[in-house]
C-alpha positions, 0 to 999 in steps of 0.5 A: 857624165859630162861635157868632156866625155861628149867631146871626145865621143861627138866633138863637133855635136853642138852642145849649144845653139842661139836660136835666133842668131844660130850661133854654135858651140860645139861640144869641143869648144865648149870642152876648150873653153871651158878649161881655158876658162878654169886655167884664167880663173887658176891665175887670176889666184881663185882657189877652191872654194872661192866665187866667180860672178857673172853678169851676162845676157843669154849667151854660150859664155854664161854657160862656159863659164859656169863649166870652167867653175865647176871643173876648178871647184868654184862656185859661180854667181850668176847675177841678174841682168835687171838688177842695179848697180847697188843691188849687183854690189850687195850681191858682190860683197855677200858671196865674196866673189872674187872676179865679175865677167860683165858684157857690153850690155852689162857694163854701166851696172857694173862700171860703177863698181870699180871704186866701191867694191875692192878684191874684185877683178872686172873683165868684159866678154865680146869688146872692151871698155875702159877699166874692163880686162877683156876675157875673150883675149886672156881666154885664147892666151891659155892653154886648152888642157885641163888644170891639174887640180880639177875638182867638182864646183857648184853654183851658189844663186841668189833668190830673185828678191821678190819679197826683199833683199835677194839671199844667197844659197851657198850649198857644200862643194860635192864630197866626191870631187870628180867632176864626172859625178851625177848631179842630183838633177841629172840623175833625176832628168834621165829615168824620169823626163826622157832625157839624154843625148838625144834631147834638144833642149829649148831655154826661154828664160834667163840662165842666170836663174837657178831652173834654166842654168841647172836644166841647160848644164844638166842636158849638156852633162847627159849630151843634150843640145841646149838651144838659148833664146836671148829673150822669151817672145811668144811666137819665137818660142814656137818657131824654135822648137819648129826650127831646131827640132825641139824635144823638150823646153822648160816655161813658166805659166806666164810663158803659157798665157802669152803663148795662149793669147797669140793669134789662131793663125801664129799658134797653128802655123809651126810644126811642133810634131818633135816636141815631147816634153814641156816642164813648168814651174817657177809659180803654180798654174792657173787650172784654165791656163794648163787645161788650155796647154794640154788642149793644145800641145796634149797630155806632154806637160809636167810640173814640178815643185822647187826652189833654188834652195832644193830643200825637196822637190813634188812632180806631177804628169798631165795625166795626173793632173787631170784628175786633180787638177790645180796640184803640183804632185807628190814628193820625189825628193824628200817629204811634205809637210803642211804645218800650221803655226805652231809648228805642228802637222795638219791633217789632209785638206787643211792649209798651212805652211809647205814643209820639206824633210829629207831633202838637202840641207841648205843655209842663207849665206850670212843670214843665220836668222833668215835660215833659222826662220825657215826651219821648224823645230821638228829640222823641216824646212820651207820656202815659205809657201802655202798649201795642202795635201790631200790624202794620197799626198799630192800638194796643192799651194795656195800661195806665198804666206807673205802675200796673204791679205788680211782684210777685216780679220778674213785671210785672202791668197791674192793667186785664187783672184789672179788665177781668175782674171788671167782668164779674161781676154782683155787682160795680158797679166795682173797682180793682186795685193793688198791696200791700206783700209781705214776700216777693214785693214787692208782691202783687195786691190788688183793691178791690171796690165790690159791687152790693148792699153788703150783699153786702161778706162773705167768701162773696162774696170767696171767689166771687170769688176762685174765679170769677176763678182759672178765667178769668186765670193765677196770677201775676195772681191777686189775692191779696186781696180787699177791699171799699169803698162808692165807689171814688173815681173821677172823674166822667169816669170816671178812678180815683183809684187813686194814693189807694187804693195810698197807704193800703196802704203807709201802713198797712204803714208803708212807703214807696212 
């Protein structure tokens, strides 16, 4: 299926509602657009094969764009909001993207690069600026037929540069060029997440993120209704699934804890009764917080296991869940592999390295070492993470291999610890790394952003490090506790904990 195919059944069904704004595109405009669009990026000499960037805050041009390249064979590089104007010219100059369609709200990261990235073509949506071309005004000058070459694209993400510099996965363009084609994700959605015409879909997070862009294209592929917030709050996030009738919404656990730390009075106040599924992923999910969830909403979550790079995917129900709880299920794409370091298969129960086999093949544009670092010599490949099978096959992940602390020889996975303090009332987030030690290496440190941030004193470091001691062993312990207003997260939920970790070794004066 596909958007057009919508458009000529149910043209005026909106494809997709800005929920606290309500602007609407219906499937027609969004057919419109969208082929407008290809015919733009057709004149602007973008070929095949070539890459359209995208720096754009949650709006319905995010998502024309992104159907305007996939029906002219292009790639599109949805670029991070929050990134700076080095970090956006890095991405630039690696993808080879051709032409960046910024907003007013984008402009001064992108305005500066005007002289410093040559071949790219710099257009504005909703104004214009001095040096910006204006792609709302060279959009309604094409013709709203479809291009003559059409030809399926794809998406080509970069990682959110959690652990370092953001690496870009450049998937092959679909072998069947139709761009009616099923995606693997759409073919996924509708036999198993109830999926389909009749959904409406809520996206809180950012859709330059690869999970919300792929799950909005998908539901308006089957017909769905995709409703953006412009940015996740908590209680907004309730009164839209009350507003729009909300059928089913992917969030992250850090979405849940804030959800769950709202007033009795604002959790109970809006009627959820359209809501049939909640999908998470992006970070494992504290068993507390989960239980909580499906206290509250019951037994309508589902959690699934991926990466951008979609080298294999795990899927878990509640009920499932409930009776291992802390899993994020068995393999539906590919197979799982727990490996240890020297490559080989453990048996069930013993941690190591998550390997995928039989999922898809994918490689980190220009970076052939990255990508022969993620591959085992058995063609399995990782994302890094931790974890375990047990022995009917469902995965438990530990935490990112890159994140273990290693203090007095001992391996610690700051997320067990994480996992724990989120619980506490008084804490809204924390993050657990590990600290230069002259004696043991490196010690255990935990960076608390409080509740109430009047509450960042020594009494509550103290409660803290005595509510913790009864519930985890010594050995992981934090042995420091210190506090910050915002951890920097990203929006979709991922810790840029590499930032933490880096200032305490420079402010110890040693490497790391």
């Amino acid at each position: 299926m596909h958007p057009r195919v919508h458009a000529a059944s149910f043209p005026d069904k909106p494809a997709m509602i800005v929920a606290e704004t309500g602007e609407t595109v219906s499937f027609a405009d969004l057919e419109r657009r969208s082929n407008q669009g290809a015919w733009l990026l057709r004149g602007e000499g973008l070929v095949i094969g070539d890459r359209v960037a995208v720096l754009l805050e949650n709006t319905p041009r995010l998502l024309e764009i992104a159907w305007s390249a996939q029906r002219a064979g292009l790639y599109i590089v949805a670029i991070s909001t929050r990134l700076l104007p080095s970090e956006v010219e890095f991405i630039l100059r690696d993808s080879g993207a051709k032409l960046l369609v910024a907003s007013q709200a984008t402009a001064k990261v992108a305005a500066p690069l005007f002289e410093r990235v040559e071949g790219v073509k710099f257009y504005m949506t909703g104004g214009t600026k001095p040096a910006f071309l204006d792609w709302d005004a060279a959009l309604a000058a094409q013709p709203s037929t479809p291009i003559q070459d059409e030809r399926a694209g794809s998406d080509m993400l970069y990682s959110s540069g959690t652990t370092g510099r953001p690496k870009g996965i450049k998937p092959k363009l679909p072998e069947d060029p139709a761009i009616e084609q099923p995606t693997p994700l759409a073919t996924l959605t509708q036999p198993h997440y109830d999926f389909g015409a009749n959904s409406i879909y809520l996206c809180p997070a950012p859709l330059y993120h690869a999970a919300p862009l792929r799950w909005s294209m998908a539901a308006q592929r089957l017909g769905g209704t995709v409703v953006i917030m412009q940015k996740f709050e908590a209680e907004i996030a309730l009164w839209a699934i009350e507003q729009y009738r909300v059928t089913v919404a992917q969030f992250v656990p850090t979405h849940f804890v804030r959800m769950l730390k709202l007033p009795a009075t604002a959790r109970s106040r809006y009627d959820l009764s359209s809501f049939r599924l909640a999908i998470h992923a992006a970070a494992p999910c504290p068993v507390p917080v989960k239980q909580a969830m499906i206290d509250w909403w019951g037994p309508i979550l589902m959690e699934y296991y991926a990466g951008t790079e979609f080298n294999g995917l795990t899927l878990i129900w509640s009920d499932e869940w409930l009776k291992r709880p802390g899993s994020v299920g068995r393999a539906l794409i590919g197979a799982v592999h727990i490996c240890g370091d020297d490559g080989e298969e453990l048996p069930p129960r013993t941690e190591g390295t998550v390997y995928f086999s039989g999922g898809n093949s994918f490689d980190y544009h220009n970076d052939p070492g990255t990508t022969a670092a993620a591959t085992n010599r058995h063609g399995w490949t990782t994302l890094g993470d931790v974890g375990w099978l047990d022995e009917d096959g469902y995965l438990f992940l530990t935490d990112r291999k890159s994140f273990m602390i290693i203090s007095g020889g001992v391996n610690i996975y700051p997320q067990e610890v994480e996992n724990l303090l989120i619980t506490h009332p008084r804490v809204a987030d924390v993050a657990v790394i590990g600290a230069p030690d002259p004696d043991m290496g490196e010690k255990v440190v935990a960076v608390i952003q409080p509740a109430d941030w009047r509450d960042a004193t020594d009494a509550l470091a103290d409660e803290l490090a005595a509510w913790t001691r009864e519930r985890i062993s010594p050995v992981k312990m934090p042995r420091q506790f210190d506090f910050m207003e915002e951890l920097p997260r990203h929006p979709t939920g991922k810790l840029y904990k590499r930032l933490l970790r880096d200032k305490y070794w420079q402010d110890a004066g040693t490497p790391h």
